[in-house]
N, C-alpha and C positions, 0 to 999 in steps of 0.2 A: 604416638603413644598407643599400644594396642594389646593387641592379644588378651593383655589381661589388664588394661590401663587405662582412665579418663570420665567427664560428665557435664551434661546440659545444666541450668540454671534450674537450682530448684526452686520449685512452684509451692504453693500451698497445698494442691494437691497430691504433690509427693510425700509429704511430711507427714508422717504420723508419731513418730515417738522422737526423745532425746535419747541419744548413747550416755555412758558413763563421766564419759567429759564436756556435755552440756552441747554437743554437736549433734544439729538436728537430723537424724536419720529418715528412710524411706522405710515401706513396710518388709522388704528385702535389705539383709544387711550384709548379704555377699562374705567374702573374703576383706574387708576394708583395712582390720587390722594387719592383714601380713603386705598389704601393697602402698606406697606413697598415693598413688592416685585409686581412683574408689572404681568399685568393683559391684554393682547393685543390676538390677531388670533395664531401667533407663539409661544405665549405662551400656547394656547390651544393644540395644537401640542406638545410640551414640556410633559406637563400635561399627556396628552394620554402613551406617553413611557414612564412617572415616573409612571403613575396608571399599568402597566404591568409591568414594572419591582418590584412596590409594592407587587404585589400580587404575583408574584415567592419565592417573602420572606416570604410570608406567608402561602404558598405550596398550591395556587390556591383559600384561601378563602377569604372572603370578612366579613361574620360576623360568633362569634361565637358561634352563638344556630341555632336551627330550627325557620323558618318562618312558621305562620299558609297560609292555601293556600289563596288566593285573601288580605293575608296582606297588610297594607296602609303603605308604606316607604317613609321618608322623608331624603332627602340629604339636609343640610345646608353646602352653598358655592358650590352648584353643580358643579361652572364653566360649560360646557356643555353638561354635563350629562352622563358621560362614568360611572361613577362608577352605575350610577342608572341602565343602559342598561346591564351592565355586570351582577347584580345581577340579574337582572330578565330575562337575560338569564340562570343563574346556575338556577335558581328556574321555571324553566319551561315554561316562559313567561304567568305568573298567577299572579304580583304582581299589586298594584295601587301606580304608582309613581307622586310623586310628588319631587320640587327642590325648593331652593330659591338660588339668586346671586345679590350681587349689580346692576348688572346689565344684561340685555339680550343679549347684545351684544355675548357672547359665546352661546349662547343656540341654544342647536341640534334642528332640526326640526323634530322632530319622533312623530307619532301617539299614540306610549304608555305613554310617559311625559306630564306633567302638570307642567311647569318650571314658576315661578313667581321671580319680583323683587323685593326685601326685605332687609333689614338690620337687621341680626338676634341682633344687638345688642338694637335693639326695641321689646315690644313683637308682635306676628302676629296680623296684622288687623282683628277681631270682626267678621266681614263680610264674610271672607272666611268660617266661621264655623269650624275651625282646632283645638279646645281645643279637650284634650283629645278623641281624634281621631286613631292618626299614633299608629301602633304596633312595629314601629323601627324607631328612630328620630336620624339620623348617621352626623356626621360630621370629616371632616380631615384634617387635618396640617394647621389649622388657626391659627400658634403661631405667625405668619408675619401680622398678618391682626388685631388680637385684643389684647388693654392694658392689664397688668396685672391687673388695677383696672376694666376692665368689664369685665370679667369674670365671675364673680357669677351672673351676671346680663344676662348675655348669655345664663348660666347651666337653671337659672329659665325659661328665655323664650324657651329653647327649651323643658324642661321638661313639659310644659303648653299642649303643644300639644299631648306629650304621652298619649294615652291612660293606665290609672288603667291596670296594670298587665303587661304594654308593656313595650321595653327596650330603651335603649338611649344607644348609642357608640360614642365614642370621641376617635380620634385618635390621637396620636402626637409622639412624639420623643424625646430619650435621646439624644441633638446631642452633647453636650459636653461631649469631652470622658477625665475621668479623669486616672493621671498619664502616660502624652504619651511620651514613650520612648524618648531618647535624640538625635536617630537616624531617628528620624521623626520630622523636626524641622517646615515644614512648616502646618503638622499639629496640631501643638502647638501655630502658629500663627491663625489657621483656627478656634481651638477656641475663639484666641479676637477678629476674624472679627464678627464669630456668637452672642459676649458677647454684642460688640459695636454695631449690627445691631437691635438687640432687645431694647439696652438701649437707642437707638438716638429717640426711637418713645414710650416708656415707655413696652413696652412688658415684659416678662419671657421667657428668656430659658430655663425655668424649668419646667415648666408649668405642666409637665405630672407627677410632683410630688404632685403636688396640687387637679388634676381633683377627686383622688377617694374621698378625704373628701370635695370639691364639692358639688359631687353626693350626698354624704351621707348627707351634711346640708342642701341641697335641698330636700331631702325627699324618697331617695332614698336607695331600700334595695340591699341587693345580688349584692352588689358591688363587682365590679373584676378587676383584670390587669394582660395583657396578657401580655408578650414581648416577640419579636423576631429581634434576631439578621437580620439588616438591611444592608449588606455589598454592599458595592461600591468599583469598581477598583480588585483588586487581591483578595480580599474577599468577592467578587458579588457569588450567590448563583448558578446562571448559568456560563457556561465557556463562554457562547458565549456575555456573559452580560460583562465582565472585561472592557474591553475596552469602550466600550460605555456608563457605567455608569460611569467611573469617567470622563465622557468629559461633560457627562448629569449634575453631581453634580457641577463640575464649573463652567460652562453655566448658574448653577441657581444664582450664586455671580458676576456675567460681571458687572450686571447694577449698582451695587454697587458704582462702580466708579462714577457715577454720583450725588454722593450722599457727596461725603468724601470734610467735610469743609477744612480751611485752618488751621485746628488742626491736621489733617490727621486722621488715625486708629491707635491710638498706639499700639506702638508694630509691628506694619507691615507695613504702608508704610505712606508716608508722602503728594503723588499726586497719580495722576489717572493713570498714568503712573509705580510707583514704582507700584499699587496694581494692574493690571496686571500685571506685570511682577512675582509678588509672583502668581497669577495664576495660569499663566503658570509654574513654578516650583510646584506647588500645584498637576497640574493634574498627571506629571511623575512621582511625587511621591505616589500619588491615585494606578497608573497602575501598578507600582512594588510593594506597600507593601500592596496597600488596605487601607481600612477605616470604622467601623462598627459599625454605631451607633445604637440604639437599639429601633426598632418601636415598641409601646405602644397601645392597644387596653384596652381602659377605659370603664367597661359597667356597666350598673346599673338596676335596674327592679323598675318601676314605683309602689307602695306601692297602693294595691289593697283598 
């Protein structure tokens, strides 16, 4: 969950006010209302050590071709701009970056970004001059953030800005892992929390099965899909990573609780109380077996 997706456990001293529906909010209230998962300063923090622990899985890269030099890169959902800095640090610090976010509220203050607020599920405003421009138009883990039915409507307006010959990457994930052992029982629950978190707002946990033909009905050649095993807890790719990321992957389900009507989550808990407590069993069982779901890198080349 990224770009614009996810949160640590709050503390007391995160908390300063209640929202409208009795949900304890931080002093930063971000974007919360337009995304399923929360969008706040702590959550930019969050973000930062899931974008490094991302990239460990992917054995330090970011995209999978060569960048021409002074390439125009566009991150949709930058949140505040770590993955744009990171690439143009591997690339020499020679790219022209650009971002889009609901909102500014996350956006780094650095002299090399060009961060704007947008809703990619609009196309760009006219004004900026963005058509067929960018030579890499990249986005990541917005399965939280957009319907299953705007989706084609997303692929087009991001593809709008690629420039003829340029590429587009879309990243997401297989998080439903199917057939999980009988002796992993609370990640058997963790796929109906993930099943229920997507359907309560019309989304796809599938999502990354659909992006390559997409690409391709949008006009799109040399379509590909990467995948790499994505482990959390005892199947984290680093040793020094086990622990921390399975505390990181549950951290991003806390708020959740603030979510669960009076039908509960079937199949796992029935209040806010019972789905913490599966949580907390969730992450001890992350640390001793692990959990791996499988990161997707969708890429397409803009049809010259």
């Amino acid at each position: 969950m990224d770009g614009t997706t996810q949160v640590p456990v709050v503390t007391p001293l995160s908390i300063s006010h209640s929202s409208h529906d009795g949900i304890e909010k931080g002093p930063f209230a971000g974007t919360e209302g337009a995304y399923l998962l929360p969008h706040n300063q702590v959550e930019v923090e969050r973000l930062q050590r899931q974008h490094r622990f991302m990239t460990s899985a992917t054995f330090g890269r970011l995209v999978p071709f060569d960048l021409p030099r002074e390439a125009k890169v566009l991150d949709s959902g930058c949140a505040d701009g770590t993955w744009l800095v990171d690439l143009n640090t591997q690339e020499g610090d020679r790219l022209d970056l650009h971002g889009v976010d609901l909102s500014d509220r996350l956006f780094l203050s650095h002299p090399d970004l060009d961060l704007r607020v947008h809703d990619i599920r609009e196309p760009f405003p006219s004004l900026w001059g963005w058509m067929n421009t960018f030579d890499l138009v990249h986005q990541r883990l917005l399965i939280w953030g957009i319907t299953a039915t705007e989706w084609p409507a997303v692929v087009c307006n991001l593809l709008e800005a690629v420039r003829p010959g340029g590429y587009i990457q879309l990243v997401e994930a297989q998080w439903i892992l199917p057939d999980v052992p009988n002796h992993l029982p609370e990640q058997k629950k963790l796929n109906l929390v993930q099943t229920w978190s997507t359907d309560c707002f019309g989304g796809d946990i599938h999502i990354h099965e659909r992006l390559e033909e997409l690409l391709r009905r949008a006009g799109c050649v040399d379509v590909t899909m990467d995948s790499f095993p994505f482990g959390y807890g005892a199947q984290a790719t680093e040793v020094e990573d086990r622990i921390s990321s399975a505390e990181l992957w549950v951290e991003s389900f806390r708020h959740l609780a603030g979510k669960i009507t009076e039908d509960g989550i079937p199949g796992v808990a029935q209040t806010a109380v019972e789905y913490h407590a599966f949580l907390d069993r969730l992450v001890l069982e992350l640390k001793e077996y692990g959990y791996t779901p499988k990161l997707k890198w969708i890429c397409g080349r803009k049809s010259s």
